[in-house]
C-alpha positions as CSV (number, residue, x, y, z in Angstrom):
1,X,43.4,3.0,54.9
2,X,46.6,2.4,57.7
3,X,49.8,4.4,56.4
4,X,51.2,1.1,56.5
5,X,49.4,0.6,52.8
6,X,49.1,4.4,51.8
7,X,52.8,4.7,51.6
8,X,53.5,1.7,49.0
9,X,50.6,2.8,47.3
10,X,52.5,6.3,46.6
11,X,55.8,4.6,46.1
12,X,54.1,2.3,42.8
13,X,52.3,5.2,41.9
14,X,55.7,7.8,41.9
15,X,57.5,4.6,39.4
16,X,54.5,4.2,37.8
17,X,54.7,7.9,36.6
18,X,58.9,7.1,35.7
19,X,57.8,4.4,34.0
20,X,57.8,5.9,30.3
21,X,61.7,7.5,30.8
22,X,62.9,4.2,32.2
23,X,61.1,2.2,29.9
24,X,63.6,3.0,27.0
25,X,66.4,1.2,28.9
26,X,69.2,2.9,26.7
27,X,70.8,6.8,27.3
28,X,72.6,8.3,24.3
29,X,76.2,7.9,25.0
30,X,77.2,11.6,25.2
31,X,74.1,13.1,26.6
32,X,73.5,10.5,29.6
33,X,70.4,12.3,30.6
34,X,68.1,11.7,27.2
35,X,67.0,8.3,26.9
36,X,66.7,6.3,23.6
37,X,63.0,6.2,22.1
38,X,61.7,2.2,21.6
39,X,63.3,0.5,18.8
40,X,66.7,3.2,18.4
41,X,69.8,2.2,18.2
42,X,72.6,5.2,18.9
43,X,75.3,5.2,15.9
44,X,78.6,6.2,16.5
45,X,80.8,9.2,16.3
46,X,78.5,11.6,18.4
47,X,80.5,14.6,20.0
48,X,80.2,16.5,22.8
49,X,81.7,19.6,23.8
50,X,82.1,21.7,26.9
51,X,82.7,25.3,26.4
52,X,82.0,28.2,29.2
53,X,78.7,28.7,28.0
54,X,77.7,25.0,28.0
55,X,77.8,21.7,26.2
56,X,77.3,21.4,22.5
57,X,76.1,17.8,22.3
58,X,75.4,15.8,18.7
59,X,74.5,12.1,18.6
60,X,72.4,10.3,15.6
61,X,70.4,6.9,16.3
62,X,68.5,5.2,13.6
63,X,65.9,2.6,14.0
64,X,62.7,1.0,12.5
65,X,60.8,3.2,14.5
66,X,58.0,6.0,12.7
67,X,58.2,8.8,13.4
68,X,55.2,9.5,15.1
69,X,56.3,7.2,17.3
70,X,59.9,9.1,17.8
71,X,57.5,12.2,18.6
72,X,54.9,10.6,21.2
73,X,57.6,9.1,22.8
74,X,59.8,12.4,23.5
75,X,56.5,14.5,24.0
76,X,55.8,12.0,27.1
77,X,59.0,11.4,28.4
78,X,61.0,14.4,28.2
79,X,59.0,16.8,30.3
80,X,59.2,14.1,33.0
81,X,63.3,14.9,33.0
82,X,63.2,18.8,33.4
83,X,62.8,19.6,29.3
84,X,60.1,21.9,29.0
85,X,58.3,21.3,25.2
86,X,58.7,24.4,22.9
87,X,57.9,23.0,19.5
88,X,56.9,19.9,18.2
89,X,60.9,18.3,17.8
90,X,62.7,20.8,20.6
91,X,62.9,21.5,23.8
92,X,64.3,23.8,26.5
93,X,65.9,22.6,29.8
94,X,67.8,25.7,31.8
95,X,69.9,27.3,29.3
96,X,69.8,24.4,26.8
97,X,68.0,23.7,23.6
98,X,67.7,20.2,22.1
99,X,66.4,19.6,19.0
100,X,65.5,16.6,17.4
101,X,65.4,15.9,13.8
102,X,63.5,13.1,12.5
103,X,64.5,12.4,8.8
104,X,61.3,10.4,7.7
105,X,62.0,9.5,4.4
106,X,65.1,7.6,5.1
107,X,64.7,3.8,6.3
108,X,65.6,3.1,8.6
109,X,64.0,6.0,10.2
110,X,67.2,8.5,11.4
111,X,67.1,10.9,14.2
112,X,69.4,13.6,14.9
113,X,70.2,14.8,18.4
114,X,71.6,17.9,18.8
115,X,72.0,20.1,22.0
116,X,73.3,23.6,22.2
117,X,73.4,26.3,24.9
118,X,70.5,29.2,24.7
């Protein structure tokens, strides 16, 4: 195979691999890096502040999404942008934790964002 057709070939495979992260199309508004799951809708009145330790970060999105769904989707994805899985809903990234609480007995489904420093 010429370079000419090795090269694309990497290029489609590298967006390929992005694919799941960009798939969701929508960020949370006060935590630009973590994308919205399939079928979530970000509420408002999320907060966000900075202090000198870091950023406390709270956002809500609901949706008629399961939440295995929720899960599988932030199991694939988030890894892919730096957050290294430490329990089934949360997730470390440098010196930040994220936690995600899925409230599966409300419809529609509700998930809680919530990032603080470590």
């Amino acid at each position: 195979m010429s370079h000419q057709r090795i090269i694309p070939a990497i290029l489609a495979a590298l967006l390929l691999a992005a694919a799941p992260a960009a798939a969701a199309g929508a960020f949370l508004t006060e935590l630009e890096d973590l994308p919205l799951a399939p079928g979530l809708t970000e509420l408002p009145g999320g907060t966000l502040f900075d202090s000198p330790t870091g950023r406390i970060v709270e956002a809500t999105a609901q949706g008629d999404v399961t939440a295995g769904e929720v899960r599988a989707f932030y199991a694939q994805t988030l890894p892919q942008l730096g957050w290294q899985m430490i329990g089934e809903t949360a997730f470390r990234r440098d010196n930040e934790l994220l936690r995600i609480n899925i409230e599966e007995r409300r419809r529609p489904l509700s998930v809680r964002f919530s990032v603080v420093p470590q």
